[in-house]
Each structure stands twice: as C-alpha cells, then as structure tokens.
C-alpha positions as CSV (number, residue, x, y, z in Angstrom):
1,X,-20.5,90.3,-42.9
2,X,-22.2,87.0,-43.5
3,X,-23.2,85.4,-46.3
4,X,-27.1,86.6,-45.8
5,X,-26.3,89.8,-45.4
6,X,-24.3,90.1,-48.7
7,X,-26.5,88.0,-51.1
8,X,-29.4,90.7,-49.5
9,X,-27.0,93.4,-50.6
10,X,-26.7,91.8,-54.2
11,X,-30.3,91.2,-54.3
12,X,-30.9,94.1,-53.3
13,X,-28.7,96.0,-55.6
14,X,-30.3,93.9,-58.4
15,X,-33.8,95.1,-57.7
16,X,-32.7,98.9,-57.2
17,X,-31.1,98.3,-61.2
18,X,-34.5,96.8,-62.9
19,X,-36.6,99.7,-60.9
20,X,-34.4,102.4,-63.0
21,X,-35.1,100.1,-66.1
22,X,-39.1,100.8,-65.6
23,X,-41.0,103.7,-66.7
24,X,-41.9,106.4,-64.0
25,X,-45.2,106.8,-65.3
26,X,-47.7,104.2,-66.8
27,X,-49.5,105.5,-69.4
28,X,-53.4,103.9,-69.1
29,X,-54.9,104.5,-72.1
30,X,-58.8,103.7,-71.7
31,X,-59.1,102.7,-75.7
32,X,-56.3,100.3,-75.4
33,X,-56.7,98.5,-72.2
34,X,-58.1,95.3,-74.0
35,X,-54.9,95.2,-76.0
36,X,-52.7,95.6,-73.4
37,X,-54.4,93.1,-70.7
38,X,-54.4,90.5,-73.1
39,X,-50.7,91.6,-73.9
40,X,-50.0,90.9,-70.9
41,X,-52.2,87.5,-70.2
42,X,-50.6,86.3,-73.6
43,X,-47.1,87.2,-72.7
44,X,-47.3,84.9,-69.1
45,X,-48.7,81.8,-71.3
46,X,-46.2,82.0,-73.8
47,X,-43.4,82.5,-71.3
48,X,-45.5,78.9,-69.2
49,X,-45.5,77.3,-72.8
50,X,-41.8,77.6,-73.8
51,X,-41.3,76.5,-70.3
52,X,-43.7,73.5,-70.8
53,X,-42.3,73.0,-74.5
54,X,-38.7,72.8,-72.9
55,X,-39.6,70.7,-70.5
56,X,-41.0,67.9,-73.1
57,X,-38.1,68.1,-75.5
58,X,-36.0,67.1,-72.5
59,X,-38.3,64.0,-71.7
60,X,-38.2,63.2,-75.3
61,X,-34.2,63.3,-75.2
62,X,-34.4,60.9,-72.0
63,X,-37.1,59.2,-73.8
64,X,-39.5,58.6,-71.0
65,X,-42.2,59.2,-73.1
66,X,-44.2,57.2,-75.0
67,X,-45.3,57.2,-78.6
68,X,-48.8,58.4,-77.6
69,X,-47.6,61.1,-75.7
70,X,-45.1,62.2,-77.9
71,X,-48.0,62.6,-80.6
72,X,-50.3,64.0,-77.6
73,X,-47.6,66.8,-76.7
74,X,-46.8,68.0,-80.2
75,X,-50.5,68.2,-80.8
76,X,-51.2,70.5,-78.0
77,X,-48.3,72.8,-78.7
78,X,-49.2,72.9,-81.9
79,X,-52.9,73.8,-81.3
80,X,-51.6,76.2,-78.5
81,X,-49.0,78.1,-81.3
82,X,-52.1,78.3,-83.4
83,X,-54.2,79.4,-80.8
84,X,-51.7,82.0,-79.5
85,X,-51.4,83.5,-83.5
86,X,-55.2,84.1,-83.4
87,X,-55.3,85.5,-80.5
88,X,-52.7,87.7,-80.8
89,X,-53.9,88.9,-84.6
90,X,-57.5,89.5,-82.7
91,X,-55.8,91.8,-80.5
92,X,-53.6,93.6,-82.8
93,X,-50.3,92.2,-81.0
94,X,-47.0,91.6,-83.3
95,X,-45.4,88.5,-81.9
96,X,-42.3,90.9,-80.5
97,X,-45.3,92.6,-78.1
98,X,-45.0,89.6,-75.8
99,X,-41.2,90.2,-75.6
100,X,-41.2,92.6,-73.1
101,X,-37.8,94.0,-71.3
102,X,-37.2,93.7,-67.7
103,X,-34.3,96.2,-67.8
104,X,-30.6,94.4,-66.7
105,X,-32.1,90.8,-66.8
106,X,-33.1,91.6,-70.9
107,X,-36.1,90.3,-72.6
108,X,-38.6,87.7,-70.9
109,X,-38.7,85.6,-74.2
C-alpha cells in the first residue's frame, strides 16, 4: 500500500469522525437567522483576527517592524476587539457563541 493510499485512508477516517460529531438535523429557525448568520460571519473574522494577531506578535518578536507599525497594528486590533464586542452585544452573542466545536479536532477558537 503506498503512502497515498494510506494518508487517504487516515484522511478519510478523519472526516468519517467529525461527520458523527455534527448534528443530523439543522434546526433553521426563521426568528433567529440574523443571529446565527452573523454568528457565523463573526466567528470566521475572529478565527482571521487571532490568526492576523499571531502573526504580528511574531514580527514584533523578530522585530521587523517598525515603531509606526507597531502603534498602527495594536490600534487596529484594538478597534477590531471593540468592534467585534458591539457587534456581538447587537446580536445577542456571548463571546463562547463564536467557539464552536468541530467534533475530534475540538473548539475552532
């Protein structure tokens, strides 16, 4: 068996595991599908900004950054966090709502 072949297996095996993690049924809820679209939305640019935010603190380790755009950076995440807690407040979403699960690989955040 080659090395393809088993790495599909795995990957395969891996995907078969977070399908039994999901629900069977999704419940669509006409009232709440503001709430949970912007859930959602909110959930992929928080996941991009820790990214982002991760990114940064690295550069500022290596220090390839300058003084201006250190102060640039921690100005934008810091008007993003804000931004993100009014958001979330507007659509009734707990900071924990954006953690979602993805079964074996655990929480997203």
């Amino acid at each position: 068996m080659s090395d393809d072949d088993v790495e599909g297996r795995l990957l395969r095996a891996e995907l078969d595991e977070l399908v039994r993690g999901l629900p069977s049924r999704i419940e669509a809820d006409p009232e709440k599908i503001d709430s949970a679209l912007a859930g959602l939305v909110l959930t992929i640019v928080e996941f991009l900004r820790r990214v982002l935010e991760h990114q940064a603190v690295r550069q500022l380790e290596e220090g390839t950054l300058t003084e201006e755009e250190e102060e640039r950076l921690g100005l934008a995440f810091m008007r993003l966090q804000e931004r993100m807690t009014e958001l979330r407040e507007f659509f009734g979403l707990e900071e924990d709502d954006l953690n979602i699960d993805l079964g074996p690989i655990g929480r997203l955040l």
